[in-house]
N, C-alpha and C positions, 0 to 999 in steps of 0.2 A: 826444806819440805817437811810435812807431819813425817815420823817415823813410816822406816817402809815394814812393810808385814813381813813376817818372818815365819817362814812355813815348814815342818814336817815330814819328809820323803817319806811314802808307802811304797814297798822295792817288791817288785816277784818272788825272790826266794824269801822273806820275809813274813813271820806269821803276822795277822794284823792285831795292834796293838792294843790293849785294855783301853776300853774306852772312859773310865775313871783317871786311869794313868794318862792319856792325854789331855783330859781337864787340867790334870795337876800339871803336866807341862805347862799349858795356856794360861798356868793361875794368876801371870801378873799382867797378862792381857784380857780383854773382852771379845776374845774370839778366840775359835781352833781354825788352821792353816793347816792344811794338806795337799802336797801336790803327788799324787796319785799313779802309780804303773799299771798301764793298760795292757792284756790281751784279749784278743777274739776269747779266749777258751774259759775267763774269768772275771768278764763282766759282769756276767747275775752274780755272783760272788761279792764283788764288792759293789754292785749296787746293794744290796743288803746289808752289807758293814757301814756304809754309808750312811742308808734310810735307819738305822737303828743308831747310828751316831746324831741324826738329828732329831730322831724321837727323845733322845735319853740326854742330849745338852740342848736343850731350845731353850736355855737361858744364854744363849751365847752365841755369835753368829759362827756360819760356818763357811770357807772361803775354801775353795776348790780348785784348784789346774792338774792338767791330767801330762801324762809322761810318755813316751813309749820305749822300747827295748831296742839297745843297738845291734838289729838283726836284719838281714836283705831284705825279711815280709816286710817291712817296717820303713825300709830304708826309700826317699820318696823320688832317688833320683836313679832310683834298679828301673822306672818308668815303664812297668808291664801290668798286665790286666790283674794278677793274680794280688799285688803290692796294694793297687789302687783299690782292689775291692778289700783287703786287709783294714785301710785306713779310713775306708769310707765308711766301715763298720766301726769303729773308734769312735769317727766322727757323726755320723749318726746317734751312737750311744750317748756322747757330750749334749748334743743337740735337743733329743726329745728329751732325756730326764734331766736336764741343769739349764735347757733352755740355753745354751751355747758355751763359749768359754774360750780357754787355751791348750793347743796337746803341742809340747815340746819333741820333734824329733830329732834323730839323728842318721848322718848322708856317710858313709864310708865310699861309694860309688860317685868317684868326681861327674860331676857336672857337663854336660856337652852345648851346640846348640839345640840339637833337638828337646835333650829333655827341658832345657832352660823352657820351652813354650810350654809343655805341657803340663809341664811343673806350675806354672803361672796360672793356666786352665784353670787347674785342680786345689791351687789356691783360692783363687776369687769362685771354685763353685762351692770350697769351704765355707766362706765369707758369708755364701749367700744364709748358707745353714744357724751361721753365729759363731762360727768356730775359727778361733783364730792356729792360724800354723807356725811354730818357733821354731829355728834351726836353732840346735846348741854346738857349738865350738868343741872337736873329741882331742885327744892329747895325741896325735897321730892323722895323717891322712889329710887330705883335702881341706877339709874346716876349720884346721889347725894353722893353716896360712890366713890368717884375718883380713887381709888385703881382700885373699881372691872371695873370701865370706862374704868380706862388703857387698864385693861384686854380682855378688850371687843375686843378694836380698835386694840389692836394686832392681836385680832385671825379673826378677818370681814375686814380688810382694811378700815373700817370707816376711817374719818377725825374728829376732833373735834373743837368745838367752845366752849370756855369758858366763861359764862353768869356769869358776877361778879356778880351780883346782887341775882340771885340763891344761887351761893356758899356762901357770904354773911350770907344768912338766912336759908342755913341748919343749921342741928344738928352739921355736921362733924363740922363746924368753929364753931357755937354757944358750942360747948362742947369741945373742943381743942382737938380735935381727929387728925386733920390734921393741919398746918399751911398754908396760903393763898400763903404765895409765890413759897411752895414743892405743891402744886397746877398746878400752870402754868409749875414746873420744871419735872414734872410726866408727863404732857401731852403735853408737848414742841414737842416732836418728833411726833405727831400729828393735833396739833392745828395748823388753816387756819382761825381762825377770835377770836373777842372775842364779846361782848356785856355790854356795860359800863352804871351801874345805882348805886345808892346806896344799896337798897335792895327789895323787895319784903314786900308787906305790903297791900291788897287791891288794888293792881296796881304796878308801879315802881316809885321808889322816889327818886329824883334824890340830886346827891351828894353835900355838901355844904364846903366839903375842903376833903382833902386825907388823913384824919385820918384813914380810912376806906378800902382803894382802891391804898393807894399811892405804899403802895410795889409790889400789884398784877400789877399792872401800869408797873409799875419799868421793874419789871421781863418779861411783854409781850413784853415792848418796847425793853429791851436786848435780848429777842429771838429773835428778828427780825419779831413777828406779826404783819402783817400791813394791816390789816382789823378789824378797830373798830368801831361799832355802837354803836351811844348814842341811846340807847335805850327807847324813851322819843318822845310819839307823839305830847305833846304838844310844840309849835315850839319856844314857851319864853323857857323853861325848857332846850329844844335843847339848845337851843345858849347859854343860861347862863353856861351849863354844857361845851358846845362847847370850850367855851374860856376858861375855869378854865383846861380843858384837855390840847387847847393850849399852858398855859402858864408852866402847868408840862413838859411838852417836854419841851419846851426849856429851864427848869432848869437841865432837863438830860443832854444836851448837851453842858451844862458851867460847868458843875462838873466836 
């Protein structure tokens, strides 16, 4: 496949970044990538960081997916009025100013049959808007069994993102319960991004060679994913990690 895009995280506790300092990020691409953390309370907020990121780079396209926080408002399988008006707002936000997209969530709250339907509802009444919904994989709890994720995204229409870094530091990999690369090959027929770090450890720590990551790597880039965030607010870590991804691609494609 063309190279997949390689995107940016803008995190909540994070000021948001010079936006000269993200050109120079982007300088060996023709685009800036960001994938974006949503709240209600910070919308207009960074719709404005936004609109003035496109005023001030329109020599460069700008590529968008939005995020949310792993909290119960958020969480889309807590399956109560107060959740769904939270996300509908998110989703509305996506909707009228980007004309649709993707909001990556996250489920701490296992799944039942109930919610499995309403969850599906609230799906396809997303869809209708242009907004696509991603479950991402968390290093603990329910999502962290990839089996039962599958299951999930089959019966809701979810989409998924797979958070190396998560899978990394569950149990399932830490105990050889599943192998990393039947990973990406379970949720292939789902996944629309991934999220690229080492693992999970008091924050994310980012990679220092593909002992770790090289076959999940592998396997994303032979699906055809091509939406990867280095997941890595610090902008040295970025680019260190940036070019170590770089330089894996292009031994994919001399093989």
């Amino acid at each position: 496949m063309d190279n997949p895009i390689i995107a940016f995280p803008i995190k909540i506790n994070s000021s948001f970044p010079d936006i000269v300092a993200l050109s120079e990020l982007f300088s060996d691409f023709n685009y800036v990538a960001l994938e974006v953390t949503l709240t209600n309370s910070r919308l207009s907020r960074i719709k404005s960081y936004l609109n003035e990121i496109s005023r001030k780079l329109n020599d460069k396209p700008i590529y968008l997916r939005f995020h949310t926080l792993v909290k119960q408002e958020y969480d889309i399988f807590e399956d109560n009025e107060r959740t769904f008006l939270n996300l509908n707002c998110l989703i509305d936000f996506i909707s009228n100013n980007y004309g649709g997209g993707y909001l990556v969530l996250h489920s701490v709250k296992e799944p039942n049959e109930t919610t499995i339907q309403s969850v599906s509802e609230f799906v396809a009444q997303a869809k209708k808007k242009g907004v696509v919904l991603a479950l991402e994989n968390l290093r603990r709890g329910w999502s962290s069994d990839i089996i039962l994720m599958k299951k999930t995204l089959a019966e809701t229409g979810l989409k998924a993102v797979l958070d190396i870094g998560h899978l990394n530091s569950s149990d399932y990999i830490r105990f050889g319960r599943i192998e990393k690369h039947l990973a990406v090959e379970l949720l292939s027929p789902y996944l629309v991004g991934a999220h690229i770090y080492e693992h999970e450890d008091n924050g994310h720590i980012p990679i220092e060679d593909f002992f770790s990551i090289g076959e999940v790597l592998k396997s994303l880039y032979e699906s055809d994913i091509n939406w990867w965030v280095v997941e890595l607010e610090n902008i040295s870590e970025f680019q260190k990690t940036l070019r170590l991804v770089q330089s894996f691609i292009d031994s994919l494609k001399t093989r």
